[in-house]
RODOTI-53789 format. One line per 4 residues: their letters; for each residue x, z, y of N, C-alpha, C. Coordinates in Angstrom, 3 decimals. Each point is the difference from the previous one (the first is absolute). Layout:
A	X:Z:Y:X:Z:Y:X:Z:Y | ...
***
This chain:
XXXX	-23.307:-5.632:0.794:0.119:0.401:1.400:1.165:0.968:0.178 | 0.700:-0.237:1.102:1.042:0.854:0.742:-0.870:1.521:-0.395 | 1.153:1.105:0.626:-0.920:1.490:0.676:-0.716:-0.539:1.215 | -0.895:0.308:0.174:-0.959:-0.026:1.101:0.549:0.559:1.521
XXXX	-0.181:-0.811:1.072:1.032:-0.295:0.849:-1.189:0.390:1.249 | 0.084:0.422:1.405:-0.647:-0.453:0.955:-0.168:-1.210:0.365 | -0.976:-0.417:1.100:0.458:-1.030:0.782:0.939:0.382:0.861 | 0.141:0.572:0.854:0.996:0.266:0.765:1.899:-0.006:-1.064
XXXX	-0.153:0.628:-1.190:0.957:0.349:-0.411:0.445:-1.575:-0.350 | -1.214:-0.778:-0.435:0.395:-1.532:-0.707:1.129:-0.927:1.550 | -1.121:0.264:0.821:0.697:-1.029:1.422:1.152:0.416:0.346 | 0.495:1.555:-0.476:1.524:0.556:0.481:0.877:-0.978:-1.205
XXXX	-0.502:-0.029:-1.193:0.821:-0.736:-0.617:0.062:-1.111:0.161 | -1.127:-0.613:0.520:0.182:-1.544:-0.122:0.810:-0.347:1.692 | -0.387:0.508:1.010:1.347:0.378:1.184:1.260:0.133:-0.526 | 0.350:0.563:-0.601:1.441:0.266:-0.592:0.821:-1.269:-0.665
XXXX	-1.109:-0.458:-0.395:0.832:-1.445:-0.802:0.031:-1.209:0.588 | -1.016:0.059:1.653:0.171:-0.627:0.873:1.666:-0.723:0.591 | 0.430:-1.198:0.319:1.047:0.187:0.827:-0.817:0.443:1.073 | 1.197:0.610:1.012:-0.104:0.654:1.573:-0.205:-1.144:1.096
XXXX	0.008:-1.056:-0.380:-0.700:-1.202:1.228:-1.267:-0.257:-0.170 | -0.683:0.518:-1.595:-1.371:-0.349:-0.444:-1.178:1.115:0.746 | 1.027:1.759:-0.551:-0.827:0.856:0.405:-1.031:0.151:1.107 | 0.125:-0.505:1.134:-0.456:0.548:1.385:-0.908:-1.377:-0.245
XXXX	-0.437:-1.312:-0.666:-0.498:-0.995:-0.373:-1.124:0.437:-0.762 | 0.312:0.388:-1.103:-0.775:0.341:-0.984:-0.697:1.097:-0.222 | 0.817:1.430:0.069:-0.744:1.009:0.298:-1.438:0.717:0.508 | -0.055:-0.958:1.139:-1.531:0.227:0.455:-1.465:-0.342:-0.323
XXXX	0.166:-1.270:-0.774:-1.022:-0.177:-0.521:0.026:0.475:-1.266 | 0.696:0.506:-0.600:0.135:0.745:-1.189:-0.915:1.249:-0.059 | 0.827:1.122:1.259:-0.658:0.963:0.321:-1.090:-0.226:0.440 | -0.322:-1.220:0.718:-1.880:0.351:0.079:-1.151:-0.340:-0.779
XXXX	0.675:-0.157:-0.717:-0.685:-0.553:-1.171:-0.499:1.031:-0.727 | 1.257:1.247:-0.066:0.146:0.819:-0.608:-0.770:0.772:0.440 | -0.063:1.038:1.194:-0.804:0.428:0.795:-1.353:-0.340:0.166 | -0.808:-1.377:-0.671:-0.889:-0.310:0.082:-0.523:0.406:-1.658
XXXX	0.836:-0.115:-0.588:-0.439:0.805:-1.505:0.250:1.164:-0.257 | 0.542:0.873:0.431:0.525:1.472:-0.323:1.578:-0.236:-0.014 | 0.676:0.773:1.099:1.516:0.303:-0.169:-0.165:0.946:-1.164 | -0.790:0.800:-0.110:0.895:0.952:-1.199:-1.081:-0.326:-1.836
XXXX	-0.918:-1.287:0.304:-0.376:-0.337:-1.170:0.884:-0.453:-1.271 | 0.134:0.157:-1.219:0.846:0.272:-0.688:-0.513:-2.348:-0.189 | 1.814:-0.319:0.231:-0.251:-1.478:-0.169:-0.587:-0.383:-1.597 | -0.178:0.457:-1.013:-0.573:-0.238:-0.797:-1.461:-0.203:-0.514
XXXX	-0.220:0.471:1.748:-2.126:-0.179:0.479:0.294:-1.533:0.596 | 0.344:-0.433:-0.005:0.017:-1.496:0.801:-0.052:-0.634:-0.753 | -1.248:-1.031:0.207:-0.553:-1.146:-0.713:-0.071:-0.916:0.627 | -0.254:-1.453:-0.409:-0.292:-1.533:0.433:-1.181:0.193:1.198
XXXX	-1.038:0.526:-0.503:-1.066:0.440:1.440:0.517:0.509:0.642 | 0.710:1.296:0.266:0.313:0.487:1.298:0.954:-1.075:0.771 | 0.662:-0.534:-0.251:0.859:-1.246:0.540:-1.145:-1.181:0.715 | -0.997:-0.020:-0.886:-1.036:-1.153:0.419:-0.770:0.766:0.943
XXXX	-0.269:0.967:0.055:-0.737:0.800:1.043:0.968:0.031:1.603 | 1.052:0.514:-0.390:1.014:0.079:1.034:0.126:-1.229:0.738 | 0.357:-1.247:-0.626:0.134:-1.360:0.640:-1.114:-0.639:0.504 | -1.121:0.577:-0.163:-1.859:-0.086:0.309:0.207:0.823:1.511
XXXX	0.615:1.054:0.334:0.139:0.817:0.667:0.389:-0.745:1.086 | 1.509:-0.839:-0.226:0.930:-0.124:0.770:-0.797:-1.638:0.551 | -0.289:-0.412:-0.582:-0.235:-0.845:0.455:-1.737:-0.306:0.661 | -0.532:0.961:0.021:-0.764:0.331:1.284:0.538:0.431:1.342
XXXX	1.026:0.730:0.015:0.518:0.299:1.251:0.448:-1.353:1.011 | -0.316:0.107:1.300:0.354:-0.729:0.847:1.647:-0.702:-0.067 | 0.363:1.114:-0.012:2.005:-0.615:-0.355:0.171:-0.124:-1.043 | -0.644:-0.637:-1.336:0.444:-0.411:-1.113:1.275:-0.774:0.327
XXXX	0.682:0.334:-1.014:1.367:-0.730:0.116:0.223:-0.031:-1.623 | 0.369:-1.026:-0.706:0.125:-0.174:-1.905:1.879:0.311:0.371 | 0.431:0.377:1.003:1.478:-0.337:-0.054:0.323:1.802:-1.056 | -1.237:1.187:0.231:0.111:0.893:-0.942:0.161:-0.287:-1.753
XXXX	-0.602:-1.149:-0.297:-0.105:0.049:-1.290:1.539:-0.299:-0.563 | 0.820:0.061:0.404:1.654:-0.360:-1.068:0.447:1.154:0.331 | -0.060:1.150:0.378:0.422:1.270:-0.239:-0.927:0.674:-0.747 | -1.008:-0.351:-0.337:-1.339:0.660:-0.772:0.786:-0.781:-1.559
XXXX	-0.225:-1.022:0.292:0.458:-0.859:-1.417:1.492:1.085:-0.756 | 1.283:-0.431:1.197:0.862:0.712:-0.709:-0.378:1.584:-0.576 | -0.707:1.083:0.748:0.003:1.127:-0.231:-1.128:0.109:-1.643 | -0.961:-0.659:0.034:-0.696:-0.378:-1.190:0.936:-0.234:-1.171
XXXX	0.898:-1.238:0.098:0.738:-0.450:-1.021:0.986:0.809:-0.611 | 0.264:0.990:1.315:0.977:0.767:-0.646:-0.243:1.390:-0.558 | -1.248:0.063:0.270:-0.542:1.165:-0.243:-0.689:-0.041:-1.498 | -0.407:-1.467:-0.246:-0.332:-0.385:-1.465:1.597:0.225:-1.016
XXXX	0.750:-0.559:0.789:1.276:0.115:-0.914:0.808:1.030:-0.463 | -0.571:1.160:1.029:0.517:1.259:-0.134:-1.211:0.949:-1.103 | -1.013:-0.732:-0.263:-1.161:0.397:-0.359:-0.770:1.135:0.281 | 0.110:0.196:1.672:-0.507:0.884:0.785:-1.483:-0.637:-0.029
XXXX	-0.533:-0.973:-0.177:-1.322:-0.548:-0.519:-0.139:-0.474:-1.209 | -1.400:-0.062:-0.577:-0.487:-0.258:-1.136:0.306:-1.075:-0.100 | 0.045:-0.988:0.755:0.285:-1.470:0.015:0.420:-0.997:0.846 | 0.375:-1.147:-0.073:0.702:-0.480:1.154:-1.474:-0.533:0.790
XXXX	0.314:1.130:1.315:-1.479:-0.763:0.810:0.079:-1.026:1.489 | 1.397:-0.646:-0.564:0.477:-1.153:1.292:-1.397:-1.444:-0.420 | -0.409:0.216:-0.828:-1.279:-1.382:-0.087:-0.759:0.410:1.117 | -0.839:1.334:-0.160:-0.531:0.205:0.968:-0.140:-0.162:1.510
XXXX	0.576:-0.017:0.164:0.674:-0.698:1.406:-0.551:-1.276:0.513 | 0.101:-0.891:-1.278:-0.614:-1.445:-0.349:0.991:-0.893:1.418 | 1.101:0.580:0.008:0.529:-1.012:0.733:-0.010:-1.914:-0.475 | -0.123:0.061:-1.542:-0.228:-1.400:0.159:-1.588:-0.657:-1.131
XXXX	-0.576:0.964:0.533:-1.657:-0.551:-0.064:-0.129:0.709:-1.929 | 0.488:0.925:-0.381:0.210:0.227:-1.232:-0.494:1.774:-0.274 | -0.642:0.316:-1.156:0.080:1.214:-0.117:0.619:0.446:-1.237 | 0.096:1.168:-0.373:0.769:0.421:-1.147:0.135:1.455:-0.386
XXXX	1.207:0.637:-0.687:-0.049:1.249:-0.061:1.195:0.611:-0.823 | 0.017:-0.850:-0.845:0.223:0.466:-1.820:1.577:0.293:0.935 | 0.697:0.942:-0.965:1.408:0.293:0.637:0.503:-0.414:-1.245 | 0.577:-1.231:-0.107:1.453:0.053:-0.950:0.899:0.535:0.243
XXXX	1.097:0.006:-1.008:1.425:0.464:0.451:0.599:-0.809:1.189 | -0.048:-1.112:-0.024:0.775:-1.192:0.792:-1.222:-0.309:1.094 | -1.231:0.198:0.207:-0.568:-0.029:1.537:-0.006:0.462:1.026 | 0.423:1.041:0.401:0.638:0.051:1.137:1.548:-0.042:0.338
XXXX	0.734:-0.580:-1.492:1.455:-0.073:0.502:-0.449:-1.666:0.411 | -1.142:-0.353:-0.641:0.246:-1.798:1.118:-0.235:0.462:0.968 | -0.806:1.065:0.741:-0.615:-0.423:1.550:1.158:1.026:0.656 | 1.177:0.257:-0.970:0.926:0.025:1.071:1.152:-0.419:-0.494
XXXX	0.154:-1.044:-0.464:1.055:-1.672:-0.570:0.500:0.817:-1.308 | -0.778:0.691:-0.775:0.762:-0.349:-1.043:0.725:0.770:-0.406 | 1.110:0.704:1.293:0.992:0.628:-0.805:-0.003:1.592:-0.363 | 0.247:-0.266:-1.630:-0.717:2.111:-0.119:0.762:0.879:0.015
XXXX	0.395:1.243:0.121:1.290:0.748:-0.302:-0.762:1.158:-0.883 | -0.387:0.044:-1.339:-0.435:0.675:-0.703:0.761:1.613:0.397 | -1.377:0.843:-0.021:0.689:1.400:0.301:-0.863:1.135:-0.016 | 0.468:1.452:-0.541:-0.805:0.947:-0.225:-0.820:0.695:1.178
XXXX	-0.948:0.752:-0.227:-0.181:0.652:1.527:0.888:0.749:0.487 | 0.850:0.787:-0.822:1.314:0.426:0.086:1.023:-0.251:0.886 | 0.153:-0.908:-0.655:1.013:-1.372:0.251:-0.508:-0.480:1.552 | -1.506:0.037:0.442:-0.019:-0.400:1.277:0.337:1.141:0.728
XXXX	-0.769:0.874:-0.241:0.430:1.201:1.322:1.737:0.126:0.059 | 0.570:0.091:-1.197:1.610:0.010:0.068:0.264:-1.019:0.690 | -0.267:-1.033:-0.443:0.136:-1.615:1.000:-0.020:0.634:1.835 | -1.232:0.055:0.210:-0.421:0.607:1.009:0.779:0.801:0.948
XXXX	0.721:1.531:-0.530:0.648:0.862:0.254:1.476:-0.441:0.136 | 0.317:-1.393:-0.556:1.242:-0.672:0.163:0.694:-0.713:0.947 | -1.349:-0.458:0.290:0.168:-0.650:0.729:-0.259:0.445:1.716 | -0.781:0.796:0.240:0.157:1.287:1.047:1.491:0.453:0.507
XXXX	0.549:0.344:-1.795:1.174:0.801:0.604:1.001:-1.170:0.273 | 0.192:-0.981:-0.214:0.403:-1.383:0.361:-0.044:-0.112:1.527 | -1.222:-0.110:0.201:-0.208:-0.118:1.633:0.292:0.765:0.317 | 0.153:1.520:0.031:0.715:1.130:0.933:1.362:-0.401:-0.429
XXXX	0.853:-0.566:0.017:1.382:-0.502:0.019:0.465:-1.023:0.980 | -0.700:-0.208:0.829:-0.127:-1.139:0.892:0.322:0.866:1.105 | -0.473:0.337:0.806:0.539:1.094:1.146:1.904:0.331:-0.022 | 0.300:0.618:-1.587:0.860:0.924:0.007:1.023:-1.968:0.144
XXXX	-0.632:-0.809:-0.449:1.101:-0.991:-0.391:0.277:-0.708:1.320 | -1.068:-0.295:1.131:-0.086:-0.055:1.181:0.654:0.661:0.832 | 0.146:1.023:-0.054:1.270:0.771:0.585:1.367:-0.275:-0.093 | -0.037:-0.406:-1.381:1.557:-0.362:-0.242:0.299:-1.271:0.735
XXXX	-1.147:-0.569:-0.149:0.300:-1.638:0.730:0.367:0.294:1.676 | -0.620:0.799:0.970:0.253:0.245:0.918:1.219:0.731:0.511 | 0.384:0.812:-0.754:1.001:0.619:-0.069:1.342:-0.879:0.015 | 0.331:-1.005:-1.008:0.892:-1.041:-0.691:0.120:-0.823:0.789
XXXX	-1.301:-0.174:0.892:-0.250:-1.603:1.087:0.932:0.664:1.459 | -0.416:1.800:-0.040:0.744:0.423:1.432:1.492:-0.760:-0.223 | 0.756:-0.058:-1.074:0.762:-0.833:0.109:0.523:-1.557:0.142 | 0.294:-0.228:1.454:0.144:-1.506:0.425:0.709:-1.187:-1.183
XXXX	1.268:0.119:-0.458:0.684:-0.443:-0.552:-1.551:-0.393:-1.541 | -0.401:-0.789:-0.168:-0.552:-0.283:-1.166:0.977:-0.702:-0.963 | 1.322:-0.491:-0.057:0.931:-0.839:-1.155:-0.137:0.864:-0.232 | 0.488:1.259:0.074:0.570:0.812:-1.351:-0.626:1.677:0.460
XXXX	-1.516:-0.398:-0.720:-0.920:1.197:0.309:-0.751:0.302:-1.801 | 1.572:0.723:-0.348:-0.311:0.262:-1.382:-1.792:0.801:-0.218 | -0.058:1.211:0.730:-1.311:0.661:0.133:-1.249:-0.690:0.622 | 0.167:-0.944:0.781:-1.264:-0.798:-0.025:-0.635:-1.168:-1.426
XXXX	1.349:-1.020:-0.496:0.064:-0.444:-1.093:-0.834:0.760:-1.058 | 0.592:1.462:0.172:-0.656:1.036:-1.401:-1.412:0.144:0.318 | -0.291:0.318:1.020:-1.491:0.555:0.644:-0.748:-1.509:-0.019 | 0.044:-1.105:0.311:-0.591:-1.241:-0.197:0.173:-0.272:-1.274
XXXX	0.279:0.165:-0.994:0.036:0.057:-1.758:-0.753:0.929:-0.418 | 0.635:1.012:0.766:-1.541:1.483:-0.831:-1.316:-1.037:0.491 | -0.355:-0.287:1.578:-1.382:-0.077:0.301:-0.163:-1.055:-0.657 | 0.485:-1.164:-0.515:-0.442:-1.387:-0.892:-0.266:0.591:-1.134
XXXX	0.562:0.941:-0.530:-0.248:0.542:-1.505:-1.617:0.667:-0.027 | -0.206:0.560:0.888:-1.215:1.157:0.177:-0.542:-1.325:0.381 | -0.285:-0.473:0.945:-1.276:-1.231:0.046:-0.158:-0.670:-1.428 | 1.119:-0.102:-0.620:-0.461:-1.149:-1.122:-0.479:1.137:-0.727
XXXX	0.018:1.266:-0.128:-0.695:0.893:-1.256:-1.102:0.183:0.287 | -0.407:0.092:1.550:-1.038:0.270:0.560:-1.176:-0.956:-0.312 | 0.377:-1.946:0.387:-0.400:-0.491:-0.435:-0.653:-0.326:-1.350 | 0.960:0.584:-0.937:-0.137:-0.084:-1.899:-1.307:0.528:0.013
XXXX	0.188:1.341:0.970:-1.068:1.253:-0.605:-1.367:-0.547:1.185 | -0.192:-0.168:0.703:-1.155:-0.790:0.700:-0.627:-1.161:-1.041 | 0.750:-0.705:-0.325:-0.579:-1.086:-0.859:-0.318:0.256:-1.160 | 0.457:0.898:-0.780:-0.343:0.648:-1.369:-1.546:0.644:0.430
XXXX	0.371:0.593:1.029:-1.432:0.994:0.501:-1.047:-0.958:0.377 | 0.348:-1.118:0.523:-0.982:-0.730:0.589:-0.963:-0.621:-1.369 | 0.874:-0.346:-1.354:-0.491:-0.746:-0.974:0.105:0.820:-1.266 | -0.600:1.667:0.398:-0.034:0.540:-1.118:-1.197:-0.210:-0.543
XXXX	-0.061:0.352:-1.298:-1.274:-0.548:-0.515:0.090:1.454:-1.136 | -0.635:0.615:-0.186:-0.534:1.262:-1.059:-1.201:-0.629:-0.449 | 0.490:0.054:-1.635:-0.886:-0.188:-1.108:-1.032:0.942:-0.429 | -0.892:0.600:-0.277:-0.656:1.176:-0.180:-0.233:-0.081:-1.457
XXXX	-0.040:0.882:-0.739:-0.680:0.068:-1.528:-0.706:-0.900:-0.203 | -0.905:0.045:0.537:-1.200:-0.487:-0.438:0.198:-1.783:-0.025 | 0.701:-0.080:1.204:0.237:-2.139:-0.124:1.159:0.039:-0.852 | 0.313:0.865:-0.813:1.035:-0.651:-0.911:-0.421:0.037:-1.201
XXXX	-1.243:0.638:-0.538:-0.804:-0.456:-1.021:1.097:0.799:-1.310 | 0.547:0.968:0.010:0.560:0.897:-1.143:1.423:-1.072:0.009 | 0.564:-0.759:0.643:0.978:-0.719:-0.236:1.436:0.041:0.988 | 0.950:0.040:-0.747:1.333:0.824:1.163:-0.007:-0.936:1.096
XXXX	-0.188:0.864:0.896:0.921:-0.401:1.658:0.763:0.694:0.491 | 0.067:-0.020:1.286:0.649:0.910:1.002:-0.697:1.382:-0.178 | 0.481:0.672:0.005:-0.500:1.649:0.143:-0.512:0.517:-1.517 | 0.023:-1.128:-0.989:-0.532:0.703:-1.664:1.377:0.504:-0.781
XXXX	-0.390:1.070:-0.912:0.867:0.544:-0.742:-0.441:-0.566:-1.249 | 1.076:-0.336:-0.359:0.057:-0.891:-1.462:1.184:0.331:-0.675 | -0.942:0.456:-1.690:0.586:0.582:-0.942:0.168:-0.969:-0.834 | 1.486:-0.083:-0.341:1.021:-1.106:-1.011:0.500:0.668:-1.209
XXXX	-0.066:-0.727:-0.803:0.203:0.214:-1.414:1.410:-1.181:-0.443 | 1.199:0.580:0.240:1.047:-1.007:-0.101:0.188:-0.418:-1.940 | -0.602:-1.170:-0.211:-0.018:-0.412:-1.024:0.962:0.012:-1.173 | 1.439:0.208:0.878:1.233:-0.231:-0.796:0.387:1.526:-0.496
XXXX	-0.282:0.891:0.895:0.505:1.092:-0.635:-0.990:1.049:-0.076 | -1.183:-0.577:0.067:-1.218:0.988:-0.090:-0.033:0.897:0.834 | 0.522:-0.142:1.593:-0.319:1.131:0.472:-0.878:-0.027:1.487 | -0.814:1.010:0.394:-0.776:-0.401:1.186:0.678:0.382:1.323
XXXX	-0.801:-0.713:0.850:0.719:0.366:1.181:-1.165:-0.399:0.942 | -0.185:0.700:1.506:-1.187:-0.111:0.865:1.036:-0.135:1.478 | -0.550:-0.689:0.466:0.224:-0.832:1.092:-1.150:0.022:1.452 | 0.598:-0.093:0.881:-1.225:0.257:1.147:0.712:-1.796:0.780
XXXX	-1.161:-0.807:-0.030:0.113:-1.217:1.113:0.454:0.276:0.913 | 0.937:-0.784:0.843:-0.086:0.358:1.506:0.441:-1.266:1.090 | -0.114:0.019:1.021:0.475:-0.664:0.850:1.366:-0.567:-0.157 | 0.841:-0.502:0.516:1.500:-0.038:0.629:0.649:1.017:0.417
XXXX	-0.934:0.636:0.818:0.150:1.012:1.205:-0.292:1.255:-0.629 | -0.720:0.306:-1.101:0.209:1.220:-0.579:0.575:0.471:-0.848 | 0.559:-1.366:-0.721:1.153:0.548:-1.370:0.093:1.729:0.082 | 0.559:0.185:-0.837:0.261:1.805:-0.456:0.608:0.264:-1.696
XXXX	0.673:-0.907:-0.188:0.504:0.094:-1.614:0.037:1.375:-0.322 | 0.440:1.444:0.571:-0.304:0.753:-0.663:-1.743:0.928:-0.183 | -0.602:-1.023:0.484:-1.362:0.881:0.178:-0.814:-1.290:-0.964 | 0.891:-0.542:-0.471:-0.848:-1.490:-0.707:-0.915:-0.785:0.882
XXXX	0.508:-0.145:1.219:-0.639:-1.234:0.931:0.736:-1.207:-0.636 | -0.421:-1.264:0.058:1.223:-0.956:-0.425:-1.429:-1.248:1.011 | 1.139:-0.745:0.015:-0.763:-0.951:1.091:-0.679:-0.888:-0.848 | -1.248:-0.911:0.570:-0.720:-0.835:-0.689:0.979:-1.608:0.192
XXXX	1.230:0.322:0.650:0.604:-1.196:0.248:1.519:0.108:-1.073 | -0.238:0.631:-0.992:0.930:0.128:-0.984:-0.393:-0.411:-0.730 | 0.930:-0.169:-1.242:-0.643:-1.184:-1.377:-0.683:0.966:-0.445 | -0.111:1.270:-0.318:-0.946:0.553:-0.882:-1.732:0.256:0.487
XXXX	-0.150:-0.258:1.820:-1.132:0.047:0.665:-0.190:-1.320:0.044 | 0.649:-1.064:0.609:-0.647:-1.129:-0.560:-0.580:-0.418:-0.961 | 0.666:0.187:-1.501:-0.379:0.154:-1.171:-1.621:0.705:-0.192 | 0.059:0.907:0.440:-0.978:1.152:-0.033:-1.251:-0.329:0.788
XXXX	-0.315:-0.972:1.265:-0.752:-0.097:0.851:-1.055:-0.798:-0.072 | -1.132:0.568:-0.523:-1.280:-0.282:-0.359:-0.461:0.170:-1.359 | 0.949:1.186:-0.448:0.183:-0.342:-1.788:-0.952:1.284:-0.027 | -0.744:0.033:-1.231:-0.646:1.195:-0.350:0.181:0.319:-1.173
XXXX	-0.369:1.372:-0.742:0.268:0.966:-1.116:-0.244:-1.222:-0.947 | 1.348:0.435:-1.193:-0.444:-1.015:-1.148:1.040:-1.714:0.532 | 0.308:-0.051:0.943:0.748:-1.250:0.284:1.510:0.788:0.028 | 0.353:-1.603:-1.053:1.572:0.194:-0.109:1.050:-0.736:1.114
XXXX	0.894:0.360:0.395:0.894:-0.989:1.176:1.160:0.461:-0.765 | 1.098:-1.342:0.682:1.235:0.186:-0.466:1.024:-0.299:1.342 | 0.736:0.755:0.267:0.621:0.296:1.293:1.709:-0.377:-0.202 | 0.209:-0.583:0.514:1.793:-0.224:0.300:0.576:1.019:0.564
XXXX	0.707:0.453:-0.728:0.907:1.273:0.395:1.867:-0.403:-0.405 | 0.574:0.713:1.056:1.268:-0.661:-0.494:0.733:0.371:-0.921 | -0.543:0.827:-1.527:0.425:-0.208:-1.153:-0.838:-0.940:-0.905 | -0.997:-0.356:0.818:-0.786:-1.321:-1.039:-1.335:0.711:0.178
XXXX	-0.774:-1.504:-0.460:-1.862:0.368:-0.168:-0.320:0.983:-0.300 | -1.247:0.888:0.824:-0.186:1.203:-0.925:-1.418:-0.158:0.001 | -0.382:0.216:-1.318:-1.838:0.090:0.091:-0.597:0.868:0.125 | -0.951:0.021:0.832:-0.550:1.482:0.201:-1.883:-0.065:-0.238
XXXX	-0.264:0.889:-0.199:-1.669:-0.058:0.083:-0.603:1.403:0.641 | -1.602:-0.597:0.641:-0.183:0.220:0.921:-1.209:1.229:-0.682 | 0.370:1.650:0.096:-0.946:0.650:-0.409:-1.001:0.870:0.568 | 0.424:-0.043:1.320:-1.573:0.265:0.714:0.704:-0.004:1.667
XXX	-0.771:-0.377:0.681:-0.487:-0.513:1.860:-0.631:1.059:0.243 | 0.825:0.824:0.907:-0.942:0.660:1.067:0.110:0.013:1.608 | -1.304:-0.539:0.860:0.392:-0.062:1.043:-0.031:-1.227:0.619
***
């Protein structure tokens, strides 16, 4: 499990990774959902019954409407993936006549297609905070556009050109970091069973010259070579990913193979 999160604190995150045509869609049945279990209950009290109780609820009321359940679904799925719950509890729901529970690694990245962006809790709130200061750049870049446009002549409007390049640049980063956020997925200790992932520190024993070296997993997005972050998307984290104490790997490096072994996982 993640650190232990509110409900309220979970739906700010899962809002955030929203696109902005979804929010004002989705949002509401989220929050009442929420409000019907405790805004400030810590999401790690939420079980398969309270979901079955809740939808028992809703669907006694006169205005039942099922058009709530795909913002319930997404906020579930992503809330399993962030492992703000014990488990993925989108079965519950029983949108298609099915019950369930068990949280694999890969069940709630299907019930939201699949795609994962492995990442620390770290790594999300930084994610998070990035993407914030991203969006406060939009205003200042908007200005420039208005400013550049007061000028009629558009052939040869060197400062609008520049200001329509900055704002394509910031949407496409903006975008990167929405979609990373939308399909983050945090591994917790415990579902990785003593074996390296994202967020484990793993101690190497370089075979060739006998010497050790410790390493912290990380994202893309958190590299830190001098703090020994190194990404799980490098040959030595690929190599490394799912390996436990006592397993040997051999990594391509560009002076040649190097063998390394694996002397203790923490994390």
């Amino acid at each position: 499990m993640a650190e232990p999160i509110t409900c309220t604190e979970a739906v700010t995150h899962f809002v955030n990774s929203l696109e902005p045509e979804k929010i004002e869609s989705e949002r509401p049945a989220v929050e009442r959902f929420i409000a019907w279990f405790g805004a400030e209950k810590s999401m790690s009290d939420l079980r398969g019954s309270d979901v079955e109780r809740y939808l028992a609820v809703i669907a006694a009321e006169e205005d039942h409407d099922v058009s709530h359940l795909e913002p319930m679904r997404a906020f579930l799925a992503y809330s399993s993936r962030l492992a703000f719950t014990e488990k993925n509890l989108v079965p519950y729901l029983n949108l298609e006549g099915n019950h369930g529970g068990s949280r694999a690694l890969s069940g709630a990245a299907d019930d939201l297609g699949g795609k994962e962006f492995h990442v620390t809790l770290e790594g999300l709130q930084s994610l998070e905070a990035t993407l914030e200061e991203l969006k406060s750049e939009r205003p200042g870049i908007a200005d420039k556009l208005r400013e550049a446009m007061a000028d009629k002549d558009f052939r040869e409007n060197a400062p609008l050109d520049a200001a329509r390049d900055e704002q394509a640049h910031l949407e496409a980063k903006i975008r990167e970091n929405e979609d990373r956020l939308r399909n983050a997925v945090i591994i917790d200790a415990n579902a990785k069973g003593g074996l390296a992932n994202v967020g484990s520190v793993v101690k190497l024993l370089n075979m060739e010259h006998e010497r050790e070296q410790e390493f912290t997993l990380v994202s893309p997005a958190e590299v830190d070579p001098g703090k020994g972050k190194i990404s799980m998307s490098s040959p030595i984290g690929v190599a490394l990913k799912n390996k436990g104490q006592g397993d040997e790997v051999t990594v391509e490096a560009p002076a040649g193979m190097i063998r390394f072994k694996v002397l203790e996982v923490r994390g």
